[in-house]
C-alpha positions in Angstrom: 125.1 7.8 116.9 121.5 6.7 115.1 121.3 3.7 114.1 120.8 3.8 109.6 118.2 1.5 109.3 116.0 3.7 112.6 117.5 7.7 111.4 114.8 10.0 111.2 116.6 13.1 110.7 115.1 15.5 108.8 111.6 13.6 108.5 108.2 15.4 109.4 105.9 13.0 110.9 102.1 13.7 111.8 100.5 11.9 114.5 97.1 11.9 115.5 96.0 10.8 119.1 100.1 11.7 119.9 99.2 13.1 122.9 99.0 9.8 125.1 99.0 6.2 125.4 100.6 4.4 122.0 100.6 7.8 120.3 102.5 9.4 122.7 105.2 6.6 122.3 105.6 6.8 119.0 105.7 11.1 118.6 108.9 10.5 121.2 110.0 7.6 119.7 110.5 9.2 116.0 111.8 11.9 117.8 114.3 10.9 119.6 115.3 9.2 116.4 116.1 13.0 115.0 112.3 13.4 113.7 110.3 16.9 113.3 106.7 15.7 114.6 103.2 17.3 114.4 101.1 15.8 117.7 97.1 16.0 117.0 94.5 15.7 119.4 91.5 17.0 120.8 93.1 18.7 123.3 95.8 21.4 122.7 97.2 21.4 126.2 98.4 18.1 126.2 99.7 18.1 122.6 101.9 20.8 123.5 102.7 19.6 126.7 104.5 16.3 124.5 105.5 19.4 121.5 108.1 20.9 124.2 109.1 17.5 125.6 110.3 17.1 121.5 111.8 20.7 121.5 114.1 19.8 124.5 115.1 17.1 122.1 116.3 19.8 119.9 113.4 19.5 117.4 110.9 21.0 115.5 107.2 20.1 117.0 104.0 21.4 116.3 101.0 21.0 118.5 97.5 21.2 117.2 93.8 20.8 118.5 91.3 18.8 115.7 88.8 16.2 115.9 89.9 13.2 114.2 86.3 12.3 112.7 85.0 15.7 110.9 86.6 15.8 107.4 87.4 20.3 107.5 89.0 19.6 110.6 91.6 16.6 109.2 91.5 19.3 106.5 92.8 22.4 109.0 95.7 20.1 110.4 96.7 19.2 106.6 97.1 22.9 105.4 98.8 24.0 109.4 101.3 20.6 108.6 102.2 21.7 104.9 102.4 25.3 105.9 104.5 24.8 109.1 106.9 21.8 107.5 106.5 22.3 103.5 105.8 18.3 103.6 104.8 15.0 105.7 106.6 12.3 105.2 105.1 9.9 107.2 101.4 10.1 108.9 100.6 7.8 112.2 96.6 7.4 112.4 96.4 6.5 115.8 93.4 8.5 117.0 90.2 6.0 117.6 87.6 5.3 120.5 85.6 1.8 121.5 82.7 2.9 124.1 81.3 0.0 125.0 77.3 -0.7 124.4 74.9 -3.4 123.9 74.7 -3.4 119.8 70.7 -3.7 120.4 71.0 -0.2 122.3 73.4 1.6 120.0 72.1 5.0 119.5 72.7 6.3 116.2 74.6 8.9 117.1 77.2 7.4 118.4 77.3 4.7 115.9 78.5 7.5 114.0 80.8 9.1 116.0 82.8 5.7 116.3 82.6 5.4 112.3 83.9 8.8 112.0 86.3 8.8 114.3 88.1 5.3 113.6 87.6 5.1 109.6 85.7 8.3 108.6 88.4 10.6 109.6 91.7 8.3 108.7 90.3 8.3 105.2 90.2 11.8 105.0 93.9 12.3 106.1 95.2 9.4 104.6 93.9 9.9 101.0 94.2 13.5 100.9 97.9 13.1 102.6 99.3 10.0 100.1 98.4 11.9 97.2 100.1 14.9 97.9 103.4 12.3 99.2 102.8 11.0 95.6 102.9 14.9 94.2 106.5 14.8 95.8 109.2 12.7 97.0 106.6 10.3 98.2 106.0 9.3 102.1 104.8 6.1 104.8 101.4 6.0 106.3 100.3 4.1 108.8 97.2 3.4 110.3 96.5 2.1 113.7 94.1 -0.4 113.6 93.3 -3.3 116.4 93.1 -6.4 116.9 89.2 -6.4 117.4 89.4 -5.8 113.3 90.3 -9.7 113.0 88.0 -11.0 116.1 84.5 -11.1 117.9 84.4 -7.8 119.7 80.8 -8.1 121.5 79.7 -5.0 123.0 81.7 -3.2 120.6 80.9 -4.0 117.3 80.6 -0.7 115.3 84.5 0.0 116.4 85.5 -3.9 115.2 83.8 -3.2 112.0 85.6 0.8 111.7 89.1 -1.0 112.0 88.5 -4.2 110.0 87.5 -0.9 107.5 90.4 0.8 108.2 92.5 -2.8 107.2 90.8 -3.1 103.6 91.2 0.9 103.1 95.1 0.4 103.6 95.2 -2.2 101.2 93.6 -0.4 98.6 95.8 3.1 99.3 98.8 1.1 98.9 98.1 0.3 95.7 96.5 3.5 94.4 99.2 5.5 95.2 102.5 2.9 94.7 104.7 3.2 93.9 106.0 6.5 96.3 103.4 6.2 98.5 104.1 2.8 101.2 100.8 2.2 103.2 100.7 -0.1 106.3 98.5 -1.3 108.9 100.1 -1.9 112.9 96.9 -3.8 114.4 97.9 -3.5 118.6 96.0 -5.8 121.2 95.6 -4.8 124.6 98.4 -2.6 126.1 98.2 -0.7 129.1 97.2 2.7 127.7 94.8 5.2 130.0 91.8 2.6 128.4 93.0 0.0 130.8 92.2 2.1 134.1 88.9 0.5 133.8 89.6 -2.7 133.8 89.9 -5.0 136.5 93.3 -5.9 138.3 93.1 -9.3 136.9 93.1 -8.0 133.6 96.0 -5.4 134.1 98.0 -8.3 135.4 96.8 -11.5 132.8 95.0 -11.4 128.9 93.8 -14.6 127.1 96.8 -14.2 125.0 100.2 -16.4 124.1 102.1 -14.2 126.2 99.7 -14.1 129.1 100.0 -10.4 129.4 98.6 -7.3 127.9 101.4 -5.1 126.4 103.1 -1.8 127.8 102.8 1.2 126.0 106.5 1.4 124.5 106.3 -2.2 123.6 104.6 -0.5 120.4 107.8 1.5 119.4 109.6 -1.1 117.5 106.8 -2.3 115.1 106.1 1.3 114.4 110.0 2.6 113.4 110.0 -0.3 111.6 107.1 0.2 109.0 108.0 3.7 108.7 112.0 3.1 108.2 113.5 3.5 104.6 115.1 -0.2 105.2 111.2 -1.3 104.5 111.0 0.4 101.5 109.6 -3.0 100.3 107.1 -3.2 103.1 103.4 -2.0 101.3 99.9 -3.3 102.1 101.0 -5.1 105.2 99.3 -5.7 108.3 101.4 -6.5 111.4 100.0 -8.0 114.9 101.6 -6.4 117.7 99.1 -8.5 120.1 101.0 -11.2 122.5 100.1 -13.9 120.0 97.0 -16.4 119.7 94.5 -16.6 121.7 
């Protein structure tokens, strides 16, 4: 039996990047909590690779290849979600990049690319997304920020600056589209995600946080079910740390 305050029966949930690290946690988290889920990504092989592991659950999944920064494609998943499911009742931004670079040696292009993908693109789906929850029965979002957004990030500036974006745009959705429409913000530190293959043992092992330790992957679960839950139907304009505390 489902616990009330974590059933997701009969929801549709959308997320983007759903195809690995956090995102991945959360598509199987929701549904395994009795969820329909729509996994986005680049890459349609793997998003349907995680769509049948839900469908052995016994539930509705929808795989489907976009690029999270280019407004027509966020457009495209939006019309295959609504035509599929009728509805989305609650989006998970979770796509986002960080290549590292010198900030003196940032080529524009790319400047750009991280823009797009981190803020660019979670506008587009987000906006376009709450106002059709508000057209309806109403609906969660929330976007995956990270804890760069609240501290010096050197060597990755432009991706600091996207999410610390992506913090003020939740604030404001909230409030345009309340009261249906709840909008959060779930700001991770470092877990141990396909990102952390390049980093040194020492830092797989030890972070300059209270805990001491960078997080695993379905340590993220919890603080996501929680936002998107009915019991937080209270819960708007937030932004929750899901980092090991201080540094």
């Amino acid at each position: 039996m489902l616990d009330p305050l974590f059933d997701f029966t009969g929801k549709v949930v959308l997320v983007t990047g759903g195809s690995r690290g956090l995102g991945y946690q959360m598509v199987k988290a929701f549904a395994t909590r009795g969820a329909d889920v729509i996994i986005a990504s680049r890459k349609l092989e793997n998003c349907e690779k995680v769509a049948q592991e839900c469908r052995d659950l016994g539930r509705r999944a929808m795989a489907f290849s976009f690029h999270a920064g280019r407004w027509d494609d966020c457009d495209a998943l939006i019309e295959a979600a609504y035509a599929e499911f009728g509805r989305v009742d609650i989006l998970v931004n979770n796509a986002g990049m960080s290549p590292a670079c010198p900030s003196h040696e940032l080529a524009e292009n790319l400047f750009d690319s991280v823009l797009n993908l981190n803020f660019k693109g979670p506008f587009r789906l987000a906006s376009q997304i709450a106002h059709r929850m508000s057209q309806g029965d109403g609906g969660c979002i929330i976007n995956i920020s990270s804890s760069g957004s609240l501290m010096a990030l050197p060597m990755v500036v432009p991706y600091g600056a996207a999410k610390a974006a992506l913090n003020a745009m939740s604030v404001s959705l909230a409030r345009e589209y309340a009261p249906l429409v709840r909008v959060n913000t779930l700001v991770p530190g470092p877990f141990l995600t396909d990102i952390a293959e390049a980093w040194t043992s020492d830092r797989r092992k030890s972070q300059p946080v209270a805990l001491g330790r960078p997080g695993r992957p379905e340590e993220i679960v919890t603080a996501a079910l929680m936002l998107a839950s009915p019991a937080s139907s209270y819960t708007t304009g937030a932004l929750l740390q899901v980092d090991g505390g201080p540094r």
